[in-house]
KOLSE-975681 format. One line per 4 residues: number of its first residue (from 0); their letters; for each residue x, z negated, y negated of N, C-alpha, C, O. Coordinates in nm, 3 decimals. Example, Ala and Ser with C-alpha at 12.3 -4.5 7.8 and 13.67 -1.06 7.14 Angstrom:
2
0	AS	1.319 -0.780 0.569 1.230 -0.780 0.450 1.320 -0.780 0.330 1.424 -0.846 0.332 | 1.285 -0.708 0.225 1.367 -0.714 0.106 1.290 -0.787 -0.003 1.341 -0.804 -0.114
END
This chain:
197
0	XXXX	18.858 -9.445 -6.527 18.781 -9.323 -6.516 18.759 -9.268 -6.657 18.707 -9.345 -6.738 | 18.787 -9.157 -6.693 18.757 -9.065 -6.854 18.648 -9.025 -6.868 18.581 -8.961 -6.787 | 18.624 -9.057 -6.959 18.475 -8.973 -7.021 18.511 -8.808 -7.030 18.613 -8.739 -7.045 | 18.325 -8.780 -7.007 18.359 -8.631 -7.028 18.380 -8.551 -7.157 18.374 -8.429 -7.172
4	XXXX	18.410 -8.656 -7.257 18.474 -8.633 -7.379 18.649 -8.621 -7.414 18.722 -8.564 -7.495 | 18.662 -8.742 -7.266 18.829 -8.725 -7.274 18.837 -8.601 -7.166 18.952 -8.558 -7.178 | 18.781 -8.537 -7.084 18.813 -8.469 -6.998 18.822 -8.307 -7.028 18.893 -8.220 -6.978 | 18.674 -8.301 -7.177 18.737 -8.219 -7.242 18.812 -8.180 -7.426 18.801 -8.097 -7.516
8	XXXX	18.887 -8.308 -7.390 18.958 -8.292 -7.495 18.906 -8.305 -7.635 18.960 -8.227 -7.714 | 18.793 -8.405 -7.697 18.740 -8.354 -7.758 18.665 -8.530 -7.810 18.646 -8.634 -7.747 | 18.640 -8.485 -7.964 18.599 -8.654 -8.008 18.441 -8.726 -7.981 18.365 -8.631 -7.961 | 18.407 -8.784 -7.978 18.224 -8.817 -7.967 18.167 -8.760 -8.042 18.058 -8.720 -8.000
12	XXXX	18.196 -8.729 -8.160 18.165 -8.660 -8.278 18.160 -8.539 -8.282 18.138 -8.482 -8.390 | 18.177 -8.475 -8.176 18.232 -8.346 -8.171 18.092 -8.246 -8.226 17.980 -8.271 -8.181 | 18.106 -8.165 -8.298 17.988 -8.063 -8.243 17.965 -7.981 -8.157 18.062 -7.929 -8.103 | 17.845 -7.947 -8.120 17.823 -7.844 -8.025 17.913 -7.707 -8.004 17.920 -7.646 -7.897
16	XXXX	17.975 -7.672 -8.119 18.056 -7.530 -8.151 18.207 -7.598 -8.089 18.290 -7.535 -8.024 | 18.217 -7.731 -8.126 18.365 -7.758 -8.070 18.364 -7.814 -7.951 18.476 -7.812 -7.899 | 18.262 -7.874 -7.871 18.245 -7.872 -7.769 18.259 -7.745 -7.666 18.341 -7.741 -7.575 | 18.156 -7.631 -7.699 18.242 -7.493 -7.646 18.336 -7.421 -7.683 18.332 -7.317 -7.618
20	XXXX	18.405 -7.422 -7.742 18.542 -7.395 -7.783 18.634 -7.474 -7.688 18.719 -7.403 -7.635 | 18.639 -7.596 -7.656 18.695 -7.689 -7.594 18.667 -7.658 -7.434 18.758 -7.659 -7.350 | 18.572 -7.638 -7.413 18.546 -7.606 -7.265 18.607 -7.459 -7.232 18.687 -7.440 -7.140 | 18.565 -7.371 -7.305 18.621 -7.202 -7.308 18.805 -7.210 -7.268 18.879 -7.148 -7.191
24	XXXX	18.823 -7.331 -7.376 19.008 -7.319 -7.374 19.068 -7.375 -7.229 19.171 -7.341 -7.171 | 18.955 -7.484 -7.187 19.047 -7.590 -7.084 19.008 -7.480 -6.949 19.093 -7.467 -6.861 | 18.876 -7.402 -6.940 18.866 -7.303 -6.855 18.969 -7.175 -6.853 19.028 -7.128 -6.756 | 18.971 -7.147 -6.944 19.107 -7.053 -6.899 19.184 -7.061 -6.855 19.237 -6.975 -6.784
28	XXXX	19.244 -7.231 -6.893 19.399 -7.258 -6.886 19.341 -7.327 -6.722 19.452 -7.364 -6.685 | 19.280 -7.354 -6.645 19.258 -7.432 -6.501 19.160 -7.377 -6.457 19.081 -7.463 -6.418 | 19.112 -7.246 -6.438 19.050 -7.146 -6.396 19.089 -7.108 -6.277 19.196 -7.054 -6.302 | 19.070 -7.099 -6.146 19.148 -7.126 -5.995 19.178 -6.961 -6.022 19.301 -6.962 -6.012
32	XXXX	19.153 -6.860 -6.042 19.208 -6.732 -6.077 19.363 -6.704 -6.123 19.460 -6.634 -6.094 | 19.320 -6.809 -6.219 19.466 -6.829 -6.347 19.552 -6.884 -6.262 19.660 -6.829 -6.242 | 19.519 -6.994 -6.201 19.638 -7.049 -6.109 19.712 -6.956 -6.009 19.833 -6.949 -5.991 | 19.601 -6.879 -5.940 19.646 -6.824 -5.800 19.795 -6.709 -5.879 19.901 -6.680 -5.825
36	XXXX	19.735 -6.658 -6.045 19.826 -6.537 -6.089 19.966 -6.614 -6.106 20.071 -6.555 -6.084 | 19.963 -6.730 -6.142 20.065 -6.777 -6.182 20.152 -6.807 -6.111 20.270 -6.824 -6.140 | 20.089 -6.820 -5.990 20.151 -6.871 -5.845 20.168 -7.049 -5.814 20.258 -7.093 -5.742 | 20.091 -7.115 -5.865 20.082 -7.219 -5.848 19.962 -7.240 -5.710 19.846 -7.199 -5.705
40	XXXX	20.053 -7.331 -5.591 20.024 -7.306 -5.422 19.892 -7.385 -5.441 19.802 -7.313 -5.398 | 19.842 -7.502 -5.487 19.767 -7.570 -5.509 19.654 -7.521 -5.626 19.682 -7.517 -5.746 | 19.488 -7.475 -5.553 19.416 -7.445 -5.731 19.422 -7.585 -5.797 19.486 -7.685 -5.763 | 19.332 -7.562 -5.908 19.322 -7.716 -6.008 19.235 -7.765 -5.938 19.182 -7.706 -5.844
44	XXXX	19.210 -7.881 -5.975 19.118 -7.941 -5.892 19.005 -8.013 -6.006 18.886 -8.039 -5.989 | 19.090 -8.033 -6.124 19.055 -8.072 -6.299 18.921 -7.951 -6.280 18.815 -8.013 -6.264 | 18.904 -7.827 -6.278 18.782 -7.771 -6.327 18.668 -7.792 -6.251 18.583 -7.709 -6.285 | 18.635 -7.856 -6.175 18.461 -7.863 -6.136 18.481 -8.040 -6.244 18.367 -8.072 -6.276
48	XXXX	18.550 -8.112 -6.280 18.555 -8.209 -6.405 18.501 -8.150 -6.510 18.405 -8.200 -6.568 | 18.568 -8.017 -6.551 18.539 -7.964 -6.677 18.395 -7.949 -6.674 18.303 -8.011 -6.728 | 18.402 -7.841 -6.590 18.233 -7.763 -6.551 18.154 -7.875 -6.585 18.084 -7.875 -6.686 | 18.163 -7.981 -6.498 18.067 -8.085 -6.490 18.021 -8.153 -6.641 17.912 -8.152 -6.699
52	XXXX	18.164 -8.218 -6.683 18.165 -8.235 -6.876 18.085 -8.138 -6.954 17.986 -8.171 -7.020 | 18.139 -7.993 -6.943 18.047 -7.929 -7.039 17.876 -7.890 -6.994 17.806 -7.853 -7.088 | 17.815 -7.898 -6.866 17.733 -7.952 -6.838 17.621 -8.054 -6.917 17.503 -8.029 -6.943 | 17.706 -8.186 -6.949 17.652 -8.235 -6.989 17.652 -8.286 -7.131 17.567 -8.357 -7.185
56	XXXX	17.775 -8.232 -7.185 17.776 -8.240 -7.307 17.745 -8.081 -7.347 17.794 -8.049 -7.455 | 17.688 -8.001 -7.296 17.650 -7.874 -7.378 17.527 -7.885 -7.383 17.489 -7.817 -7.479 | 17.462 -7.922 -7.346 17.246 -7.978 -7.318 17.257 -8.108 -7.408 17.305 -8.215 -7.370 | 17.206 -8.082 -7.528 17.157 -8.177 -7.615 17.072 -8.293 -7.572 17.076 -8.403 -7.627
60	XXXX	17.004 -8.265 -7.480 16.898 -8.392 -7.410 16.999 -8.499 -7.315 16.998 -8.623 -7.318 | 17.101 -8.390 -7.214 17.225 -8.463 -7.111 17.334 -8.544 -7.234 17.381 -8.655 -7.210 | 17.349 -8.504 -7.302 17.408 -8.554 -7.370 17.357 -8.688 -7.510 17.419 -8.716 -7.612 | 17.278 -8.724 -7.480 17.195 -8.807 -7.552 17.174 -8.885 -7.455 17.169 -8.997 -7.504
64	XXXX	17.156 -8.893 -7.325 17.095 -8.982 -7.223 17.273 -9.031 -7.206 17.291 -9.151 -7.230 | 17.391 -8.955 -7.171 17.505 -8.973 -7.161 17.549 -9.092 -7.246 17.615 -9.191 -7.216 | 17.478 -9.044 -7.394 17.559 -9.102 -7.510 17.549 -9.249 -7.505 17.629 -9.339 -7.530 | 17.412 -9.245 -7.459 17.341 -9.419 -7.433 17.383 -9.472 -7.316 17.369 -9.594 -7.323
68	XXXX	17.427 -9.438 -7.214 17.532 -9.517 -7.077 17.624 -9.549 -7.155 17.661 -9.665 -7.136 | 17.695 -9.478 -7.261 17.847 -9.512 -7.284 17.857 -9.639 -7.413 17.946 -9.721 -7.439 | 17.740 -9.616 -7.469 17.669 -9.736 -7.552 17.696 -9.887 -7.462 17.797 -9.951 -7.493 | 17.629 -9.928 -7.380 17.610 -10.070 -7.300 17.758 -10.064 -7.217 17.812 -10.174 -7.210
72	XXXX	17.800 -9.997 -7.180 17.946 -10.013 -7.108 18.026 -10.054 -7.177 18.123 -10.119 -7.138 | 17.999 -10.021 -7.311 18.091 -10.036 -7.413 18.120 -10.225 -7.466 18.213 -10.305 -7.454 | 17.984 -10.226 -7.527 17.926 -10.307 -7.620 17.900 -10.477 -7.473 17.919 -10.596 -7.499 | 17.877 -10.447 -7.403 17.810 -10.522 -7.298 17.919 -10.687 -7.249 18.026 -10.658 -7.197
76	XXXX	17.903 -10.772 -7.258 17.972 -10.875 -7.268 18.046 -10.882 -7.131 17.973 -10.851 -7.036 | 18.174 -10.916 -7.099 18.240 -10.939 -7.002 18.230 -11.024 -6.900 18.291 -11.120 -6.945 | 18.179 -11.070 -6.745 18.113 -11.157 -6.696 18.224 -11.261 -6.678 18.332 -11.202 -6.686 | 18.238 -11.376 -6.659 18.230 -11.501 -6.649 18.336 -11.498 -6.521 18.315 -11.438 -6.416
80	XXXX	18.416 -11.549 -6.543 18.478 -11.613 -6.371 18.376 -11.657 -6.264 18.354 -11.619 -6.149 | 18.327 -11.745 -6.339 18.199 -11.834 -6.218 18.073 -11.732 -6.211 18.002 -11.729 -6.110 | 18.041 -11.624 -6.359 17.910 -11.568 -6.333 17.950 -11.490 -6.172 18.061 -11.485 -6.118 | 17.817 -11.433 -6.121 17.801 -11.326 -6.017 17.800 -11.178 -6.083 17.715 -11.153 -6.169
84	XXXX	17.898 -11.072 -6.041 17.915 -10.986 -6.136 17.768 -10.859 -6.129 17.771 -10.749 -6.184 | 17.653 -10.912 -6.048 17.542 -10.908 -5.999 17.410 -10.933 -6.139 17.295 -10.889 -6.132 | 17.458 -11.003 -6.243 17.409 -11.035 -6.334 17.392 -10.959 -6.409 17.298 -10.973 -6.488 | 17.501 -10.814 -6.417 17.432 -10.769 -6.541 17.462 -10.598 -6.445 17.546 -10.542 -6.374
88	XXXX	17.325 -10.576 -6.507 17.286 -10.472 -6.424 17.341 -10.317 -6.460 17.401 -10.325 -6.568 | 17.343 -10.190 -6.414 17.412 -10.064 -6.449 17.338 -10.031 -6.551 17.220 -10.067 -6.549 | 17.399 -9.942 -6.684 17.312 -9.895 -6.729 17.164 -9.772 -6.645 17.184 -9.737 -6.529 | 17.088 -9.743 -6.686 16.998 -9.677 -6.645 16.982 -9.523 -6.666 16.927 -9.488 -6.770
92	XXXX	17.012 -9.455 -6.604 17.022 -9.343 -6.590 16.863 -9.220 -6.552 16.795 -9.283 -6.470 | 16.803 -9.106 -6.577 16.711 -9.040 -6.556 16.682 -9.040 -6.424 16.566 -9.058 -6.386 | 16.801 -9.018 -6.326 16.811 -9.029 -6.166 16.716 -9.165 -6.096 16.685 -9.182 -5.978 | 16.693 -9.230 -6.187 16.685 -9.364 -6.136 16.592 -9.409 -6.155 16.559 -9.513 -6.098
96	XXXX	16.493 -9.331 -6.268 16.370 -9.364 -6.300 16.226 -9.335 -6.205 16.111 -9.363 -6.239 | 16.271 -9.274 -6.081 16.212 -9.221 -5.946 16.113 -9.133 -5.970 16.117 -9.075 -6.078 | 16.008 -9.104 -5.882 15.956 -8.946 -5.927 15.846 -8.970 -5.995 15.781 -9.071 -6.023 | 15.838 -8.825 -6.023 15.738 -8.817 -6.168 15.594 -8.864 -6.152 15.553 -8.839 -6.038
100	XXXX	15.509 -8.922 -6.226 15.362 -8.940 -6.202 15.277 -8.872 -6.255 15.278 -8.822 -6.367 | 15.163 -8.864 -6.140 15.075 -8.711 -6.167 14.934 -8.848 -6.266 14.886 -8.957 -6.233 | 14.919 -8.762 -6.382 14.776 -8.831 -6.457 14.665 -8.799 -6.370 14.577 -8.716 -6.394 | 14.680 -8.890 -6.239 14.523 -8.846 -6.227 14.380 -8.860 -6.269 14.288 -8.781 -6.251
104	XXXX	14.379 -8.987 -6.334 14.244 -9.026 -6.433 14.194 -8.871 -6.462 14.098 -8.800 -6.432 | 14.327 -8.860 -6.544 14.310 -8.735 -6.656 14.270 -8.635 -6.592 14.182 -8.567 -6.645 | 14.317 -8.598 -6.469 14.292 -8.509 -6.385 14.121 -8.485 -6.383 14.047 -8.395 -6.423 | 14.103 -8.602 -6.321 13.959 -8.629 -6.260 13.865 -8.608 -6.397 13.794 -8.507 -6.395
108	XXXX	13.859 -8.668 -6.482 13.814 -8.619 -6.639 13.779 -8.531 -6.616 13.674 -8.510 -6.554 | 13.900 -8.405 -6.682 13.908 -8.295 -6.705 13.837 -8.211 -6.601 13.807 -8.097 -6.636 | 13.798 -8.259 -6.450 13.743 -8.167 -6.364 13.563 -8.175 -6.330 13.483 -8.097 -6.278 | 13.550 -8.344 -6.403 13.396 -8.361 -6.416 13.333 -8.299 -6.499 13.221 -8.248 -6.495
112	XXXX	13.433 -8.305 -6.598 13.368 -8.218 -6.754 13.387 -8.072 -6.731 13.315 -8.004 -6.803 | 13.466 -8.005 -6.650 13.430 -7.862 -6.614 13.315 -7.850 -6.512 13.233 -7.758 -6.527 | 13.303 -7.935 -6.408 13.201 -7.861 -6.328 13.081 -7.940 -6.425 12.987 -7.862 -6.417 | 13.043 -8.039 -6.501 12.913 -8.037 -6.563 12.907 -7.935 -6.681 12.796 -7.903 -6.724
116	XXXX	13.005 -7.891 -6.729 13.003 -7.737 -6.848 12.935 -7.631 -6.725 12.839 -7.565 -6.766 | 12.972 -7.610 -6.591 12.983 -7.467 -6.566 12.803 -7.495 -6.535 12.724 -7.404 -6.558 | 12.759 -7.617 -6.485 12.632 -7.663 -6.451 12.515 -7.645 -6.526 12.405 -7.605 -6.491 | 12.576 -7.697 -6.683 12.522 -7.673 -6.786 12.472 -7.548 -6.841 12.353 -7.526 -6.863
120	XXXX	12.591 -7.447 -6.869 12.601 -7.291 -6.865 12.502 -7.223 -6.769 12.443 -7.129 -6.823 | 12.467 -7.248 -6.635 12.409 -7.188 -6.521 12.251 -7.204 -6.585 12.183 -7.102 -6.600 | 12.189 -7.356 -6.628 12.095 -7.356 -6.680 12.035 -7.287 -6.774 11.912 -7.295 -6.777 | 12.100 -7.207 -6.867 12.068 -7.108 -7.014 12.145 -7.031 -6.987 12.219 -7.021 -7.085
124	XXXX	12.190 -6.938 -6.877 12.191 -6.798 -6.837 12.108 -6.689 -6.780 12.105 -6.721 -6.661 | 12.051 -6.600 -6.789 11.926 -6.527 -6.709 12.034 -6.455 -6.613 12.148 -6.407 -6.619 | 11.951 -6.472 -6.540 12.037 -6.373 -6.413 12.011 -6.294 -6.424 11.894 -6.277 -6.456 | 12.108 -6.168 -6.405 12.186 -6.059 -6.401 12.078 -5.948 -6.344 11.981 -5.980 -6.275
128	XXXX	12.106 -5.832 -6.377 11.973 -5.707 -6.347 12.034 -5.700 -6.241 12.156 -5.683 -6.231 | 11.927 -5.717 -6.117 11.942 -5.674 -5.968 12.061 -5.488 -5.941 12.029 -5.378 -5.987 | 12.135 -5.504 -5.891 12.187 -5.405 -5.861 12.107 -5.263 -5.810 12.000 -5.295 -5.760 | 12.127 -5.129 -5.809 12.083 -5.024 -5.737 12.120 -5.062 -5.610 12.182 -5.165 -5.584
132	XXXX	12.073 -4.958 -5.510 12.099 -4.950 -5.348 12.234 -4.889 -5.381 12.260 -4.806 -5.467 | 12.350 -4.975 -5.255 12.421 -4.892 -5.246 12.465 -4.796 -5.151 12.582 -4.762 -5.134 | 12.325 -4.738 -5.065 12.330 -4.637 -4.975 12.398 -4.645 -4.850 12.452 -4.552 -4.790 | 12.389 -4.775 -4.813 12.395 -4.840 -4.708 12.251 -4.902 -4.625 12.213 -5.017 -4.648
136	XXXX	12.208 -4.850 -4.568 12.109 -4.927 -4.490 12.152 -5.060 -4.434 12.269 -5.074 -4.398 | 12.082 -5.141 -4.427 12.102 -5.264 -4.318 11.949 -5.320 -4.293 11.867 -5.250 -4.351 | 11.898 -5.421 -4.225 11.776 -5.473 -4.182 11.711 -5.551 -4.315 11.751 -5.658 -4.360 | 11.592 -5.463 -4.369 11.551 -5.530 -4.518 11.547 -5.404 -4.591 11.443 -5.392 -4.656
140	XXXX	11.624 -5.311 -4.599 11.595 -5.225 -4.678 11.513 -5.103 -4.700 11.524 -4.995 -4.640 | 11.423 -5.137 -4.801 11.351 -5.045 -4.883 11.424 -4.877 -4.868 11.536 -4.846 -4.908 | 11.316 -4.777 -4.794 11.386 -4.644 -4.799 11.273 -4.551 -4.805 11.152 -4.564 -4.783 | 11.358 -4.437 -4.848 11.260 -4.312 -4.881 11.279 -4.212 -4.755 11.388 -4.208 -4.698
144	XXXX	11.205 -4.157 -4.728 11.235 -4.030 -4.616 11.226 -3.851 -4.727 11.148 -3.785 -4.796 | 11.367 -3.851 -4.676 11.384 -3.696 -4.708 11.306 -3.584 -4.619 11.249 -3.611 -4.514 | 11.312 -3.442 -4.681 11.204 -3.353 -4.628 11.324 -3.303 -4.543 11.337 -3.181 -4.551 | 11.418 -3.368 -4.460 11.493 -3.335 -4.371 11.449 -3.469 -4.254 11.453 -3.420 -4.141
148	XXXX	11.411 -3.615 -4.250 11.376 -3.663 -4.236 11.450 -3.787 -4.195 11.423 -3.875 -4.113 | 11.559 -3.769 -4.284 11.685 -3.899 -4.283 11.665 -4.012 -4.404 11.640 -4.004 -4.524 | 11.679 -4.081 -4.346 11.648 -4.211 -4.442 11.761 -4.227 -4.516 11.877 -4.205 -4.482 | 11.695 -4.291 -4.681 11.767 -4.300 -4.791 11.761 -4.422 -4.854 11.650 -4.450 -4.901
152	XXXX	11.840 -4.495 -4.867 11.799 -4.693 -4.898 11.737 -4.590 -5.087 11.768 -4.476 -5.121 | 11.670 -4.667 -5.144 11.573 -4.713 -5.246 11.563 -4.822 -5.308 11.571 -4.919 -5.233 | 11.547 -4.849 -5.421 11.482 -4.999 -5.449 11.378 -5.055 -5.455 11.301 -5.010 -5.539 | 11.344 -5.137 -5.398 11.167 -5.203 -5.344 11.092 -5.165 -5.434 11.165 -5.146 -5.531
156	XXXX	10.965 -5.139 -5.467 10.869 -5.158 -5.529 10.847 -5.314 -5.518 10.906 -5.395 -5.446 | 10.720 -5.339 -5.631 10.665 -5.475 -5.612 10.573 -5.472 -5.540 10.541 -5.590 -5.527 | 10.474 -5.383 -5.456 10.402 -5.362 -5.415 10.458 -5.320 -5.242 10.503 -5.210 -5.211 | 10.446 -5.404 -5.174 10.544 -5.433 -5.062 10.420 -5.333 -4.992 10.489 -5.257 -4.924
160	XXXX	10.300 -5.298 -4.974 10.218 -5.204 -4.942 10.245 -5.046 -4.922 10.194 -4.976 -4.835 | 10.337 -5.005 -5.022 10.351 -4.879 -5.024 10.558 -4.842 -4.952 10.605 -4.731 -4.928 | 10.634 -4.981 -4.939 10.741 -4.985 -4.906 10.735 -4.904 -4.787 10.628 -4.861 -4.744 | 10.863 -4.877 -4.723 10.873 -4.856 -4.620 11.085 -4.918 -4.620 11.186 -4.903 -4.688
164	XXXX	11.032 -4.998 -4.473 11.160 -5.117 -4.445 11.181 -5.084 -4.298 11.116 -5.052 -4.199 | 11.311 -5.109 -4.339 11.396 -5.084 -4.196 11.342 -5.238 -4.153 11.325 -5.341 -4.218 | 11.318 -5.191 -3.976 11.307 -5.295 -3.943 11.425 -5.347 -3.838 11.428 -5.457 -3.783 | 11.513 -5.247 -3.823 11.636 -5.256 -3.670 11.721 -5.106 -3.735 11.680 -5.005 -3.792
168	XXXX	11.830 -5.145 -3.701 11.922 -5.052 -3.675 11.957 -5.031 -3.529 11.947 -5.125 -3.449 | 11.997 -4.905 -3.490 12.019 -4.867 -3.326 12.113 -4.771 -3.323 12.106 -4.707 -3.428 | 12.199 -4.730 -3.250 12.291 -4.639 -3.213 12.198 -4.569 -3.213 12.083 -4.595 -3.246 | 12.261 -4.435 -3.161 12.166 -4.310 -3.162 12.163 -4.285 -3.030 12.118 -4.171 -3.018
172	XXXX	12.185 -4.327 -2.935 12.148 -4.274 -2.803 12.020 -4.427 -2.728 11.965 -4.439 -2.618 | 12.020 -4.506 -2.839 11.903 -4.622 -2.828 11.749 -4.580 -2.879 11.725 -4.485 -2.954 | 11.665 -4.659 -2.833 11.496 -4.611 -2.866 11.459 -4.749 -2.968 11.511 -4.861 -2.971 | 11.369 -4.702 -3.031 11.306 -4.799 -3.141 11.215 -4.881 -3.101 11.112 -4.838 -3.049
176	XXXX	11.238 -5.034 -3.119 11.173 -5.129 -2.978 10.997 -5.085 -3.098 10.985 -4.994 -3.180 | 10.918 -5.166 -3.069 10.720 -5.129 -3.100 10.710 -5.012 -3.170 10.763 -4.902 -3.157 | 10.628 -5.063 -3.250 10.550 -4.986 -3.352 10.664 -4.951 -3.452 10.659 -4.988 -3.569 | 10.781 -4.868 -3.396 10.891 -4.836 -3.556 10.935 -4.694 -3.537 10.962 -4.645 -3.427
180	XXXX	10.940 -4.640 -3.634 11.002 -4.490 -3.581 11.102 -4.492 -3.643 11.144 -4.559 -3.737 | 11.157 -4.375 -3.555 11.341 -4.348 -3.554 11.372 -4.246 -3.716 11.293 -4.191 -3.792 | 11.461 -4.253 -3.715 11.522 -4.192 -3.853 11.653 -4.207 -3.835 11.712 -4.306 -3.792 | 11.700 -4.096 -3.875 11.856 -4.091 -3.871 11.880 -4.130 -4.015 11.813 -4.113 -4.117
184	XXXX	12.029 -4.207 -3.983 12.080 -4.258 -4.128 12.121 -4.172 -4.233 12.237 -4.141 -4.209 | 12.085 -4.124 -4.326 12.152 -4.006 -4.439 12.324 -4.038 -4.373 12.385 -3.944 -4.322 | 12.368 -4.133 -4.379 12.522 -4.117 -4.351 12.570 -4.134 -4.223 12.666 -4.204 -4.193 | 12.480 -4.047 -4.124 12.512 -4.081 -4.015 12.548 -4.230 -3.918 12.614 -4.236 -3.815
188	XXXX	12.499 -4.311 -3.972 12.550 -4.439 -3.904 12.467 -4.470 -3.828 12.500 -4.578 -3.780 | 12.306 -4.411 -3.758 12.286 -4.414 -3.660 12.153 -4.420 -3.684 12.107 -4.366 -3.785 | 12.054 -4.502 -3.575 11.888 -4.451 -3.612 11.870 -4.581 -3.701 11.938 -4.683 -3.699 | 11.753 -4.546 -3.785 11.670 -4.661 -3.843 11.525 -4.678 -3.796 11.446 -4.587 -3.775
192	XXXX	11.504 -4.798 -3.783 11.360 -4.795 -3.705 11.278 -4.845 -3.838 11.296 -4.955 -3.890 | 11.208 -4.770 -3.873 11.175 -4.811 -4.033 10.970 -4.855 -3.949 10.915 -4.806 -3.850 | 10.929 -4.949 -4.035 10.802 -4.935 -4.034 10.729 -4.915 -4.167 10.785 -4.900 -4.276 | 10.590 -4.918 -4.142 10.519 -4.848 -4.226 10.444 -4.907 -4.249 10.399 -4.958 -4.146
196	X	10.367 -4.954 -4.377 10.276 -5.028 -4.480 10.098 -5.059 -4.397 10.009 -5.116 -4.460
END
């Protein structure tokens, strides 16, 4: 079986520039295109070899993991008549090192020490200026009556005495259950049964 150094033509030593140069040339010349013009009935069958070679000798990392298989194949002592040829094992390849491992320690760390930062942070923040009304009524809200006599959400006083609070929302063809009177919604969305201080 050839290395993908003999396959493309080319020394261990090679550099990267003559490595593609070498692949560029053997692709032209066994390029299934090139064949079909030439009229040869059979394509090559040599270029998914090539492809594959420059593959791995064009990736500096594939070719370093490569370089070290061809190291122990080389160098590696010849087994024994009597040894079991079971004794000496393949070199080791990336494929083989099985799948990747997730740091979870690290994980877990990194996620205690964020939620006690965000915990921390929450303690020496003042909360945020209460928003305006956003002119939506719902059950709770503080409203003013216009001199048309449609209700307008407001923001509470502190003096819950002088408020006036929706106490129910109702369609408009519904009545305001006790002591609440009706008010149409400024945006039409139906009656408000507001009570009074």
């Amino acid at each position: 079986m050839s290395t993908h150094y003999e396959t493309l033509r080319v020394q261990p030593n090679a550099t990267d520039g003559q490595i593609r140069e070498a692949y560029r040339r053997l692709a032209r010349e066994h390029h299934p295109d090139r064949q079909a013009s030439v009229g040869s009935a059979a394509p090559s069958a040599s270029m998914p070899a090539i492809n594959e070679a420059y593959r791995v000798l064009g990736d500096p990392a594939r070719r370093a993991v490569y370089d070290a298989s061809l190291r122990p194949a080389a160098s590696a002592p010849q087994p024994a008549a009597s040894e079991p040829a079971s004794a000496y094992a393949a070199p080791m390849h990336p494929s083989h090192l099985g799948p990747a491992r997730i740091p979870w320690r690290s994980l877990l760390v990194v996620g205690i020490i964020g939620v006690i930062g965000v915990v921390v942070l929450a303690q020496f923040t003042e909360p945020g200026v209460p928003s305006g009304p956003d002119g939506i009524l719902g059950v709770g809200s503080c409203v003013a009556l216009e001199t048309n006599g449609f209700a307008r959400e407001v923001l509470c006083t502190r003096d819950a005495s002088v408020d006036l609070v929706v106490a129910a929302l109702v369609p408009f063809d519904a009545t305001c259950p006790g002591r609440t009177e009706p008010h149409q919604d400024r945006q039409g969305m139906g009656i408000a049964c507001i009570t009074r201080p």
